[in-house]
N, C-alpha and C positions, 0 to 999 in steps of 0.2 A: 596383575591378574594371575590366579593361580589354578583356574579349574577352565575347562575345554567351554563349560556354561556360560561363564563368566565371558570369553572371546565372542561366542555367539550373541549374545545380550548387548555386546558392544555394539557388534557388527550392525545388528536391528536398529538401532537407535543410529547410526550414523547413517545409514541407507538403508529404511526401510520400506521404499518400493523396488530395492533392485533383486532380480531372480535369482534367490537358495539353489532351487532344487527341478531339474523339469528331468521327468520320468515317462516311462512307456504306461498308456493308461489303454489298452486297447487298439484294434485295429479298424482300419478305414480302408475305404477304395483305392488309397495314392497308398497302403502300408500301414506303419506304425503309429498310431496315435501317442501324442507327448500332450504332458499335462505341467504348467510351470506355479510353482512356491514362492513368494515373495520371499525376503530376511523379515520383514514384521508379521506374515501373518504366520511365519513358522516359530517365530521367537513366544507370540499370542499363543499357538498351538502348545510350547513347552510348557509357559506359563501355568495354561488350564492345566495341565496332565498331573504339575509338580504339583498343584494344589489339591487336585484330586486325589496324588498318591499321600500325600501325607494324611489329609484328612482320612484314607481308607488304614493307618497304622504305618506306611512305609517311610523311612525315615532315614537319619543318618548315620549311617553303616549296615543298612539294611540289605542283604546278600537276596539279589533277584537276578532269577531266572528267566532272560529275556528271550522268544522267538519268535521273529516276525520275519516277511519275506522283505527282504530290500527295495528302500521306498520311500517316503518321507513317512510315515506313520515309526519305521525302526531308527529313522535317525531324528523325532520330535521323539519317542520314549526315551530312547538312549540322553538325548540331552535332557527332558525331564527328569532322570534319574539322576544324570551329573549335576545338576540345580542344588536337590536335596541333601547333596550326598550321597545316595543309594550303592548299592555296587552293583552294578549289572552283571550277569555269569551268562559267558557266551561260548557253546559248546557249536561246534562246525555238522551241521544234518548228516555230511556226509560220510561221517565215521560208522554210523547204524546204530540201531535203536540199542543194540545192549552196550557196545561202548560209552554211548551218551548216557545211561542210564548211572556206568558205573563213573562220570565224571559228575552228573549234578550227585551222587551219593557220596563223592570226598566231598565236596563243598557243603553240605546240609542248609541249603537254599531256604528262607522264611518265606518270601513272596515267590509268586507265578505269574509270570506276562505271558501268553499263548495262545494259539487259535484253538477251537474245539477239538481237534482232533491230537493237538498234544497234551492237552486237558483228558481227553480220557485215557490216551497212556498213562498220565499220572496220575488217575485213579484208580488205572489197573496196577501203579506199582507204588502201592501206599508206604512201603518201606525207605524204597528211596527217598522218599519227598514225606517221612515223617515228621520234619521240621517246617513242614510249609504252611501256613497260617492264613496267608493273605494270596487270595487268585482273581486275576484278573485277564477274563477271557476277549479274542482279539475278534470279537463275533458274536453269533448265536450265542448264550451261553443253554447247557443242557441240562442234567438234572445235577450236576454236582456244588450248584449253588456259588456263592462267593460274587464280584460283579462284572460289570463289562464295561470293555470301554467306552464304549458312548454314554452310558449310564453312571460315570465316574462324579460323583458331586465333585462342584468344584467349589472356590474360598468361602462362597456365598450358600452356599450349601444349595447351588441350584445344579441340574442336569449338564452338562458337558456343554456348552455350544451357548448357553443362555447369558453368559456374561460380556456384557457391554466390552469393548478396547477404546482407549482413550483416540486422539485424535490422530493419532501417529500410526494406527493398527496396534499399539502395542499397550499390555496391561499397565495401570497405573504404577507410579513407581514404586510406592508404599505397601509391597506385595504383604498379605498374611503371613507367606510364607515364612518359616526362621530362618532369620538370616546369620542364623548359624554354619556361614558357608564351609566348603571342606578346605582345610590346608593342601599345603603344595606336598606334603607327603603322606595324606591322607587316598587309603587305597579308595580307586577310581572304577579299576574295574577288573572282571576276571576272566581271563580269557587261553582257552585250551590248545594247545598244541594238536597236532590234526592225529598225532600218534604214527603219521606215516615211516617213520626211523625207529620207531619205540611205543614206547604204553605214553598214554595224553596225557599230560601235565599240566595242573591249573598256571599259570603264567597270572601274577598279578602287577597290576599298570597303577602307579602314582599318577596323580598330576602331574608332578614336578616330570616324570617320566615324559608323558603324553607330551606335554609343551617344548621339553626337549628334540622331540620326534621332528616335533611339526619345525621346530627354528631348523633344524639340521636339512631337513626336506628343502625349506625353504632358501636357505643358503648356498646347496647346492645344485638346487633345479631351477635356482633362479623365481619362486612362485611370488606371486604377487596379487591383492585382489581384483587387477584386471582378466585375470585368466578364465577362461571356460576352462573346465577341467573333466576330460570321460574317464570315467574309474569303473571297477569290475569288483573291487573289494570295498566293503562298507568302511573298515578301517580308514582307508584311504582318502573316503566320502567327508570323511568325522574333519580330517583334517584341511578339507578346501572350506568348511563351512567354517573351519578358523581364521583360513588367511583372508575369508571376504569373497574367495570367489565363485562361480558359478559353476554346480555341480549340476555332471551329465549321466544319469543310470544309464551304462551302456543294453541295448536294447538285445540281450544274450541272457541263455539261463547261467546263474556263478557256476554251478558244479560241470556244465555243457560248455565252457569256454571252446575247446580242441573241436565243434560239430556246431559252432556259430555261424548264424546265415551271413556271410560277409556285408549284399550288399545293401542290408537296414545299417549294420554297424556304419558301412562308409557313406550313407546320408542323413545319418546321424552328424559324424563329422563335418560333413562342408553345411549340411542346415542351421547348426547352432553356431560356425564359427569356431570350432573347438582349439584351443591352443597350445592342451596340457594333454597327454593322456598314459594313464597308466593300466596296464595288462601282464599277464601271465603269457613265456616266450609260445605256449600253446596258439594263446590266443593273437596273437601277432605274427606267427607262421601264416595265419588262417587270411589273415590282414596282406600280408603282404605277396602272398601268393594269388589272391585274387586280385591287387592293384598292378600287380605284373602284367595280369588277360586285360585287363578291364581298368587304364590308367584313369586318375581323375587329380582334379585341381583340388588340393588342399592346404592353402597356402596361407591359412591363420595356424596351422599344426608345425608349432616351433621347437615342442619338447616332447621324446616318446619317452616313457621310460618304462621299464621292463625287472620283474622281477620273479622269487619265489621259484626258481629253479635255474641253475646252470642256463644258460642262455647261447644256442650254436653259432657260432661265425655267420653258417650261413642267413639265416635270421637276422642277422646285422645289417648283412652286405643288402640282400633284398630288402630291407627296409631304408635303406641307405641309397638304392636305387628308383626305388621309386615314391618316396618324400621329396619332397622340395628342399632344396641344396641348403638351407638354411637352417632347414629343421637341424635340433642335435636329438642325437637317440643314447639313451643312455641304459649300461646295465650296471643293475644293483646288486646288490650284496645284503643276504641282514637274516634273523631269526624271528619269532615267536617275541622269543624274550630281549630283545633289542634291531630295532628296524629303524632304518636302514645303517649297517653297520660302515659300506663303502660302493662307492661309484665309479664307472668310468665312461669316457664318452666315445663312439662309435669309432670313430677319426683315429683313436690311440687304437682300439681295435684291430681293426682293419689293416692301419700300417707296422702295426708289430706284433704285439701281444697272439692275435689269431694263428700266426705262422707259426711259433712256438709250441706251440698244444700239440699240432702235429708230432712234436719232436719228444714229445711225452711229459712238456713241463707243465701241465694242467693249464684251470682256466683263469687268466687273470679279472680280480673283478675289481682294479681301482685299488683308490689311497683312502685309508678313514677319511668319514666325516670330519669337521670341527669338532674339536669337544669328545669324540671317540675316541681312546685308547686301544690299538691292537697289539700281542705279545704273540708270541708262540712258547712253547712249551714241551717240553720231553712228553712224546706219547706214550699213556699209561692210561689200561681202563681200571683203575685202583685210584678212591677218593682223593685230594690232594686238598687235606681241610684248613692249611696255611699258604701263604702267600710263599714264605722264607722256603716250604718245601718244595715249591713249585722249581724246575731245572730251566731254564730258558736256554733255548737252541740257537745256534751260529745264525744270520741272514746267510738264507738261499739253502737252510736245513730243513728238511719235511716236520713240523709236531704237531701240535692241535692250535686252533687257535681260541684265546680267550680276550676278552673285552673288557671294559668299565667305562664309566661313564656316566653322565646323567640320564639316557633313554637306555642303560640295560635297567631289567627288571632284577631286585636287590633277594627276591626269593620267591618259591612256588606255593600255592595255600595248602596251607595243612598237609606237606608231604617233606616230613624232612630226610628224608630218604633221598629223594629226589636231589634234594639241596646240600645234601653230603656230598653230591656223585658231580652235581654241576655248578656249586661255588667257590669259589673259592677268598678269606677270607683275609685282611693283613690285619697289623698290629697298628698301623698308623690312627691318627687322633681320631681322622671323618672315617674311620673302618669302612674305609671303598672296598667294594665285593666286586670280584672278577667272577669275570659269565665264562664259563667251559662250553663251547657251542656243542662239542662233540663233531666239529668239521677238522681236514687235517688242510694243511696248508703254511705257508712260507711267506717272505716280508724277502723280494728283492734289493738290489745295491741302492734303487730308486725310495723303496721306501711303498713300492706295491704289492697289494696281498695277491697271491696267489692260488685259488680252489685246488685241493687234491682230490676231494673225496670224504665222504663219511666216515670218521672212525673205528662204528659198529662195522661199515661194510667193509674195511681191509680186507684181503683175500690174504691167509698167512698159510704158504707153505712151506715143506722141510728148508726151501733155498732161502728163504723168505717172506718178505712183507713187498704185496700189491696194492696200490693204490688204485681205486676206481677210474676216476677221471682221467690221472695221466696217463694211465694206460689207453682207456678208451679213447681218446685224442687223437694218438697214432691212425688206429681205424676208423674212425669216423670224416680223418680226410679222402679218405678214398670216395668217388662218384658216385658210384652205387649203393655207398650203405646211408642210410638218413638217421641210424644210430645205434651207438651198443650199450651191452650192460656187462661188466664183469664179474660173477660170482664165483663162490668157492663151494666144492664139493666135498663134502666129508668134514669132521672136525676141525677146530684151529688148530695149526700147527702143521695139520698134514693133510691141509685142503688142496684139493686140486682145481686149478682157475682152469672155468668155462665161461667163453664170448658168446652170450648171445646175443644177434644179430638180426635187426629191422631192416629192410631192406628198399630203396625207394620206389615206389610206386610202378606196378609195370615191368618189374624184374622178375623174368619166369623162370622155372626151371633150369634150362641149358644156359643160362644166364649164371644163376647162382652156381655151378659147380664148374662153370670158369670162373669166378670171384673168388672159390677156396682157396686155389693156390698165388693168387696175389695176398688173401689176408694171412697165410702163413709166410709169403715172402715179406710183407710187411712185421709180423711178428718175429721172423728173425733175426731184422735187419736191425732192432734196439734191443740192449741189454734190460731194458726195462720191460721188455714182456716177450723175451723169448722163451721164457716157459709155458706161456699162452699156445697151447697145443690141439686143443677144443673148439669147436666153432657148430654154433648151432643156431640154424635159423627162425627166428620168430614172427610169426605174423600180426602182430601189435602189441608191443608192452603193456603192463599194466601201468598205470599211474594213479597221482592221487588226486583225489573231488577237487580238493580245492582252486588250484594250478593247473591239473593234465597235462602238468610236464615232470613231477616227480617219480621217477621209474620206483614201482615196487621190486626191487631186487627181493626183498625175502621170498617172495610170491615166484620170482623168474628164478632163483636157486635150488627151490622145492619141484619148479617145474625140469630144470635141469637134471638133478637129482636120479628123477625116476626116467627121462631121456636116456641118460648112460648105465643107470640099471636095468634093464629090462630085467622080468622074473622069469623065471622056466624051470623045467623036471617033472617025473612024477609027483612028489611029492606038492612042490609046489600049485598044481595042477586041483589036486584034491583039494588044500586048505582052501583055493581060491573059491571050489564048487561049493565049499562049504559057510564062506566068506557070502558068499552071493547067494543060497539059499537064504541066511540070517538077514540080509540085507534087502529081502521081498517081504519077510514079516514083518520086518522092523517097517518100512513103507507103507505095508498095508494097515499099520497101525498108526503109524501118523498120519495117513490121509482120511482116518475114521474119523479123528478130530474135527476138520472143518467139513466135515459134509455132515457131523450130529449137528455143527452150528447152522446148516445151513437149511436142517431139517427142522431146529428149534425154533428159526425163524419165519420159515414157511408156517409152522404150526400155531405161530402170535400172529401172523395176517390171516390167517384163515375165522381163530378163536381167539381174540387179545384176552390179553392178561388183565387179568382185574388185580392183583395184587402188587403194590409200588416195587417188591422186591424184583418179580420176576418181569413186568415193564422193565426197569433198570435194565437185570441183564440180557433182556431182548435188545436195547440200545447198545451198548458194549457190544454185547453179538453180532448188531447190525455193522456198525465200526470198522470192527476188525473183519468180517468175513467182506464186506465192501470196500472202505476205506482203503486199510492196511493190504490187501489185497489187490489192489488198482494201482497204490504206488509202488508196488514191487514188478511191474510189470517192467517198466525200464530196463529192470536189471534181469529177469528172466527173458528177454528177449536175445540177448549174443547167445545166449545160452542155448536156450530151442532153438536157433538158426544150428550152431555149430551139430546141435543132436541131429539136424536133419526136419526139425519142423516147422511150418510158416507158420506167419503170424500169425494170422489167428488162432490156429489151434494153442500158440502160446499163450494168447491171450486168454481162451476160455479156460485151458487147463490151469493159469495163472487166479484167474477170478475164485475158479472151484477148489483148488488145493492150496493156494498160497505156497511158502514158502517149501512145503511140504512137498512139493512136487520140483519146483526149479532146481532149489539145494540142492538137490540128491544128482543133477545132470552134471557132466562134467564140464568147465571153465571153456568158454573158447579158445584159450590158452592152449590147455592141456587135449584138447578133442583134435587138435591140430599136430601130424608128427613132425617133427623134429627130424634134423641132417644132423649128424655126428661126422665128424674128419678129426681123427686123430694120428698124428706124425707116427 
């Protein structure tokens, strides 16, 4: 078998009454309502869709643009689309609308999967999606025409739902379909990097990739299709429906992991039996700090495993305390472009590796996978386009590290820029391509990798080069802090490293400013961050959508930045008034924007439009002054709290201005001051 489709097909046909997929459908009196999917009538489901999409033009190698909310409906298209061949393109919500816009525009997408409301972004951005042909809306469809899913003819050229399944639930074997299946390095699918270290990068995934993933997963987490399996990433969902077993949509929104109601998630776990689960270290803080208050039996839960950011000792240990003795907890290691790169299990944690970090030798995460190769390399942010000119460092010396393999990804689409900077190439027969993760790190005497830190983030000044993590290590053993970030101030070369500093819950004032000089006793006491002089306190990092465990450091260096400059003078004084004058016209003219829309749209309910043109844009209107303005409320809300306003007024001001009014308030971040202690 060489395509993800193909496993699933099997899995149908050997058991196809046992349960794919049960998902949150709703709530009830006792909580969460769950809804369960056989393997045959999900395999049935793929079936209609792949016949449907072909019959509508979509095909093999056909570049679509898939988004649907996590479900069985995005993992029945997704395998539809692996059926045909198709390439699915899968950009992450949480990037924002113009990041997303400039990733499906590298791609030039021909088809559209989407609910109506990203249907009309993409009719409001007809440039991006010049190449799109074929739409196919996850709903209503409005006035933009093209069809819908349930309306999707299928082989027989009837309505979606009207074709007969053999006696098995599952379509006759002799499908219409071409069974022009895709080869094993036939691209599979496209899939973006969250852009949180950098600008997003299409990531594209073979087969042969994909089924590399799932053997290496499998071999090292032990999976088998006995497993109930709760996952938080769809990715991850793709892969239990290979090995056969029983996937659990954890009952959390993905981007809300860090602000998950704990206790649906933990009867979730003992009502299904769950015995696999995987999570972001966010979302297993969340977990195991409530089974601490509130113990409970869960004693089918044999494997945790955790990934998609540095993962804390303490996290381990609490999850190690209150799992059942049996259970192993394991932390991963991996990118975008090759997952999971390496593993290690709790037990090795805890009895070594944890203590070490303190001591500044960063985080260890394990030994490759099978089949993975890891190298390090002389750090250099300067292409390295051969293998021969690549420098390989001593074990137990800091460089980058690079990969190969059958599950890294062999190039990024349509950027070869990107692939100058992150492949690297040899001369040998099979031209195996080495993956540059852009992480820095070390290969002990054992033969374990070791996390330093992001490459972009080094902190380089006159004395030297700082590493993120090992530095941070030192500080984060300390009681009181729950975590740091180290950034650099000014240019490379002659950055100044500032500690900011999260502090754990409940630590006041006369608190923190007896903590400073234990964390400058602490930064004395190693050669590795006694130039760490800085120390500034933060009241919640930012992170990124996906995890809610990746610190945005660029975001916390910008906020640092302007912490140890304050402005002042005369002079300074005036440009500001003059700064802020421009900055009230500039507002009062962007807030005129949505309030002529809002006055357009009162003016079509009072007197509709007889004209199809201006219906249309009363729709669009409607849209964006409702829609696009309701989902921005989320994120205008830290924001009016930090300004000083409740919610509701964030709310209405949010509904009437959009974007237009939040943007312009300052970050809760930045609305919050900052403590400076410099030696």
């Amino acid at each position: 078998m060489t395509s993800l489709a193909e496993y699933l097909e099997c899995n149908a046909r050997d058991f196809p009454g046992k349960t794919a997929i049960i998902h949150p459908d709703g709530q009830d009196p006792d909580g969460v309502r769950y809804h369960e999917l056989t393997y045959g009538a999900l395999q049935s489901r793929v079936e209609e869709l792949a016949a449907g999409f072909a019959r509508i033009g979509i095909a093999k190698g056909t570049k679509t643009v898939l988004m649907a909310s996590p479900g069985p409906d995005l993992f029945a298209l997704a395998f539809a689309l692996f059926r045909i061949g198709a390439v699915p393109v899968v950009v992450d919500p949480g990037m924002g609308v113009k990041r997303m816009l400039h990733c499906y525009c590298a791609v030039g997408a021909e088809a559209f999967i989407g609910p109506p409301p990203a249907h009309a972004v993409r009719v409001l951005s007809r440039r991006t999606f010049a190449r799109t042909r074929i739409r196919v809306t996850l709903g209503r469809r409005w006035f933009w025409g093209g069809h819908t899913l349930h309306g999707l003819p299928n082989a027989d050229g009837l309505p979606d739902g009207n074709r007969l399944p053999n006696a098995d639930g599952l379509p006759d074997a002799d499908s219409p379909i071409s069974e022009n299946r895709p080869a094993a390095d036939d691209l599979m699918m496209i899939g973006f990097t969250t852009g949180s270290t950098g600008p997003a990068k299409g990531v594209e995934y073979t087969h042969r990739m994909a089924a590399a993933m799932a053997d290496g997963i499998r071999s090292v987490h032990r999976r088998s299709r006995d497993d109930v399996s709760l996952v938080t990433l769809p990715l991850y969902g793709m892969l239990d429906l290979v090995f056969g077993s029983t996937l659990v949509l954890a009952p959390v929104a993905p981007a809300k992991v860090a602000r998950a109601e704990p206790t649906a998630l933990v009867r979730a776990l003992a009502r299904f039996e769950v015995s696999t689960m995987f999570a972001s270290p966010a979302l297993l803080r969340v977990l195991g700090d409530h089974l601490t208050l509130h113990p409970a039996d869960l004693p089918s839960l044999h494997c945790v495993v955790s990934g998609g950011a540095p993962v804390p000792p303490d996290v381990v240990a609490t999850l190690r305390t209150v799992l059942d003795e049996k259970a192993d907890v394991h932390v991963t290691y991996g990118a975008t472009e090759v997952l999971p790169i390496s593993s290690i299990e709790s037990a090795e944690v805890l009895e070594e590796t944890a203590a070490r970090g303190a001591l500044g030798d960063g985080s260890c995460v394990g030994r490759p996978l099978p089949g993975t190769d890891v190298r390090i390399i002389r750090t250099t942010d300067a292409p390295v386009p051969r293998w021969e000119a690549a420098q390989q460092v001593a074990p137990g010396q800091v460089g980058e590290i690079v990969v190969s393999g059958d599950s890294v990804s062999r190039r990024y689409h349509a950027a070869p820029d990107a692939d100058a900077q992150h492949k690297i190439l040899t001369s040998d027969q099979g031209n195996t391509v080495w993956h540059r993760t852009g992480d820095l790190g070390y290969l002990d005497e054992t033969g374990r990798l070791w996390f330093c830190g992001r490459r972009s983030q080094r902190v380089r000044t006159p004395e030297g080069e700082l590493h993120t993590v090992r530095c941070e290590g030192v500080f984060n053993a300390h009681p009181l802090v729950r975590r740091t970030a180290l950034v650099g101030v000014g240019e490379p070369g002659a950055q100044r490293p500032v500690l900011c500093v999260e502090t754990e819950p409940g630590v006041d004032e006369e608190q923190w400013q007896q903590l400073l000089p234990e964390l400058r006793r602490l930064a004395a006491g190693q050669a590795l961050t006694e130039q760490v002089r800085d120390f500034l306190r933060h009241p919640a990092f930012p992170v990124d959508v996906r995890h809610n465990a990746k610190i945005g450091r660029g975001e916390l260096a910008r906020w640092a930045t302007g912490q140890l400059s304050p402005e002042g003078g005369a002079a300074g004084s005036q440009f500001r008034a003059r700064a802020r004058t421009r900055a009230r016209w500039r507002q009062a003219a962007l807030r005129a924007i949505p309030l002529a829309g809002w006055a357009y749209l009162l003016a079509g309910l009072i007197h509709p439009f007889q004209s199809p043109v201006l219906q249309a844009l009363w729709w669009i209107d409607a849209f964006l002054s409702v829609v696009v303005h309701a989902v921005q409320i989320p994120k205008a809300l830290p924001r009016g709290r930090a300004a000083g306003r409740g919610t509701a007024a964030t709310v209405w001001l949010t509904m009437l201005y959009g974007a237009t009014w939040w943007r312009l308030l300052p970050s809760a971040a930045t609305s919050v001051p900052g403590r400076r202690v410099a030696s």
